[in-house]
C-alpha positions in Angstrom: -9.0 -4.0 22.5 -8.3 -3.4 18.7 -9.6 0.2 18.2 -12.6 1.5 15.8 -11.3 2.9 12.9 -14.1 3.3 11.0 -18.1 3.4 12.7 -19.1 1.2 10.2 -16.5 -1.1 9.6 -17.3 -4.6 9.6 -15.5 -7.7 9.1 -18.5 -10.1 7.1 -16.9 -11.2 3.8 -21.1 -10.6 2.8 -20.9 -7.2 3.9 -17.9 -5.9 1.3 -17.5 -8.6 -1.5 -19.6 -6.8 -3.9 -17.2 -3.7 -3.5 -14.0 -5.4 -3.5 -14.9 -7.7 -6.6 -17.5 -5.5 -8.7 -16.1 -1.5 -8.4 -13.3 0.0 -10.7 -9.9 0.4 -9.3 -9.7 3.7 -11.3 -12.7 6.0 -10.3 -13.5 10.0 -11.4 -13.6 11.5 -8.0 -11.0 11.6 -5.1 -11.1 8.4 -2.8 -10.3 8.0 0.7 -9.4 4.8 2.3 -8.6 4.2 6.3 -5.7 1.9 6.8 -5.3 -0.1 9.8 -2.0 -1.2 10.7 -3.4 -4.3 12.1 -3.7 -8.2 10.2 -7.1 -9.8 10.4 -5.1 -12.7 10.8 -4.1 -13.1 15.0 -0.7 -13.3 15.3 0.4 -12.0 12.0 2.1 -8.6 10.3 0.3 -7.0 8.0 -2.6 -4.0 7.4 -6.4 -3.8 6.5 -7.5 -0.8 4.2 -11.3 0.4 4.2 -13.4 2.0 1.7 -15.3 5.4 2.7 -18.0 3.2 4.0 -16.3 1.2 6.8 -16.0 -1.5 4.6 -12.8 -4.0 4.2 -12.1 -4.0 0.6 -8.1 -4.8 0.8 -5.9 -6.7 3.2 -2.1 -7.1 3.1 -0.8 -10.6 5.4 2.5 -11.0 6.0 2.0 -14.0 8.3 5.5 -14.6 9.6 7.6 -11.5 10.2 8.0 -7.6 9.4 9.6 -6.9 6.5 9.2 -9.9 4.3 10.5 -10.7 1.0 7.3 -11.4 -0.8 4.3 -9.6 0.0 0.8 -10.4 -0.9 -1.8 -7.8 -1.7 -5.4 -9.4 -1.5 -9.2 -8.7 -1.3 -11.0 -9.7 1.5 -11.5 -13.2 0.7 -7.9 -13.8 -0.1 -7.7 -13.4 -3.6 -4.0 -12.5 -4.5 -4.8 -8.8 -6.6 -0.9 -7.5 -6.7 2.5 -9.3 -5.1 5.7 -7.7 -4.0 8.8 -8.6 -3.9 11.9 -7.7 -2.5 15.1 -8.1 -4.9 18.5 -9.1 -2.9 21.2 -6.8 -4.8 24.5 -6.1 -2.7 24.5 -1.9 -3.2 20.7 -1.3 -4.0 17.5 -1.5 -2.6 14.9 -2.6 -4.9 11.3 -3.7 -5.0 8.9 -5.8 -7.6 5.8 -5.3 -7.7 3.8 -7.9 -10.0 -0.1 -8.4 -11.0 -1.8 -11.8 -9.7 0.0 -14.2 -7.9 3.3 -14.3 -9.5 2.8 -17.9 -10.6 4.7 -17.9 -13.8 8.2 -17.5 -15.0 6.4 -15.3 -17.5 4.8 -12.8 -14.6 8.8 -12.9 -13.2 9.9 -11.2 -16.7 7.2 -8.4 -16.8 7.2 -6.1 -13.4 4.3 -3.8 -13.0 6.2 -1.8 -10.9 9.9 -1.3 -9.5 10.5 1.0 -6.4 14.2 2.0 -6.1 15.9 3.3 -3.2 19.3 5.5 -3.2 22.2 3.7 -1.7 23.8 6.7 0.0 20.2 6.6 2.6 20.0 2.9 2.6 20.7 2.5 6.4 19.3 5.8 8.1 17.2 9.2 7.1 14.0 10.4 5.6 14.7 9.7 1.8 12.3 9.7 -1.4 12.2 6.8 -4.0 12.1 6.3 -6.9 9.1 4.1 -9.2 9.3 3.2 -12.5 6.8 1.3 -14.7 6.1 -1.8 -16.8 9.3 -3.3 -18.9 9.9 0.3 -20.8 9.6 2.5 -17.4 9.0 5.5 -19.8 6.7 6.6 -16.7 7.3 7.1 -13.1 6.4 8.4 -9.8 8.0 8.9 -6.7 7.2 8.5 -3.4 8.1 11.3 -0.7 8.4 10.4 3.0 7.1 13.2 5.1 7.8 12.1 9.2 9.3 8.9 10.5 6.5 7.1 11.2 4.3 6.2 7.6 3.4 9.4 6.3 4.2 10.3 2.9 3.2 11.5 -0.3 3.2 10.2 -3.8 3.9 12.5 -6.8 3.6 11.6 -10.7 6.4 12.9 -13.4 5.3 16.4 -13.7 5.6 16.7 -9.5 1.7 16.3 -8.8 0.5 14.7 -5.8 -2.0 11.7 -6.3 -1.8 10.4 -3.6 -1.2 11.4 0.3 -1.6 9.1 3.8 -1.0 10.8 7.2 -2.2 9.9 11.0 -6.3 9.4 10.4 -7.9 12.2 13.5 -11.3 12.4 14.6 -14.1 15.3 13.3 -12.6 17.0 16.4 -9.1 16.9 15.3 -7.7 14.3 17.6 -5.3 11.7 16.2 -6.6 8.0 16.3 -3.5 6.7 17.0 0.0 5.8 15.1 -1.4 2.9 13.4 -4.5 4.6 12.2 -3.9 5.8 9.2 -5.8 7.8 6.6 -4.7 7.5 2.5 -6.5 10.2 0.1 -6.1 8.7 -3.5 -7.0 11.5 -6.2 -9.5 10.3 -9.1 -8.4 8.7 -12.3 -5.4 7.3 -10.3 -5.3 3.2 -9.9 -5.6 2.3 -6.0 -4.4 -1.2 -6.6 -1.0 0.3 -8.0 -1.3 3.4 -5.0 -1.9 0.2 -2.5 1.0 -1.1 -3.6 3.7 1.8 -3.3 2.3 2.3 0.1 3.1 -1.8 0.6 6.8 -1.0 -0.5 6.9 2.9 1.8 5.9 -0.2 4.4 8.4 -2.4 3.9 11.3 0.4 3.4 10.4 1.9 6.8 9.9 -1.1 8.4 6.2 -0.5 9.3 4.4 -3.6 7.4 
């Protein structure tokens, strides 16, 4: 039996559409999102992230193996809000990240996001990444694995956490399980482009 993650979740498209289409991605006070590493697809790889109210307002499907090389990241209805993509490069691991649906050759030229990772720790150990942004990447963040499961943190250029996801407990301190995860998201910071680093720590670590 799948467990509860949230006492209020729900799965009713009627339930959270108005959240995941209406609110900003880019709020004033400090979020906190449950992530489930479960697909609400049967049979598929993947996660669903809630809202503070139980509610489904993200989804990431997989569909046909761990570790894909193109990732969606959707609402609840399916709409295609971010897609990553894995680059094939011989020495270097790199990652894509793109608004929309990557449809274009146009969307191809103009990354949102890249998501480097060191060649020397390619095959084993904890390692932090690198991100860069848009086609100047006169910005960056990086992200900083803290155990081996999915844990980590994400820190902006001047070494500020903005976001951080660890094991989701109980009020009385108990630990809901490996794939129970909770993701605290600090205000004026865009959860669409946190959601997608935490696709990319995913995909690194072999967890989505």
């Amino acid at each position: 039996m799948a467990p509860r993650v949230h006492p209020q979740a729900s799965l009713s498209p009627s339930s959270s559409s108005s959240s995941s289409s209406s609110s900003s991605c880019i709020t004033s006070k400090t979020e906190v999102f449950t992530i489930w590493m479960k697909s609400l697809v049967m049979n598929s790889n993947g996660c669903t992230v809630f809202n503070s109210n139980g509610e489904i307002i993200y989804r990431i499907d997989n569909y046909h193996k761990k570790c894909s090389n193109k990732v969606y990241l959707m609402d609840l209805k399916g709409n295609v809000l971010s897609t990553i993509l894995k680059k094939r490069l011989r020495m270097f691991g790199r990652w894509e990240g793109y608004n929309g649906s990557y449809c274009s050759k146009q969307d191809q030229e103009k990354p949102w996001f890249q998501v480097r990772k060191p060649f020397r720790v390619l095959k084993k150990g904890h390692c932090n990444v690198s991100v860069s942004m848009g086609p100047s990447n006169d910005s960056f963040y990086t992200i900083e694995r803290l155990d081996s499961k999915m844990g980590c943190k994400i820190l902006d250029q001047a070494g500020n956490v903005v976001a951080e996801m660890k094991q989701k407990q109980s009020r009385f301190g108990v630990g809901l399980g490996d794939d129970v995860l909770t993701l605290m998201v600090e205000s004026n910071v865009d959860h669409l482009l946190i959601l997608g680093l935490i696709v990319v720590h995913g995909l690194i670590n072999h967890k989505l």
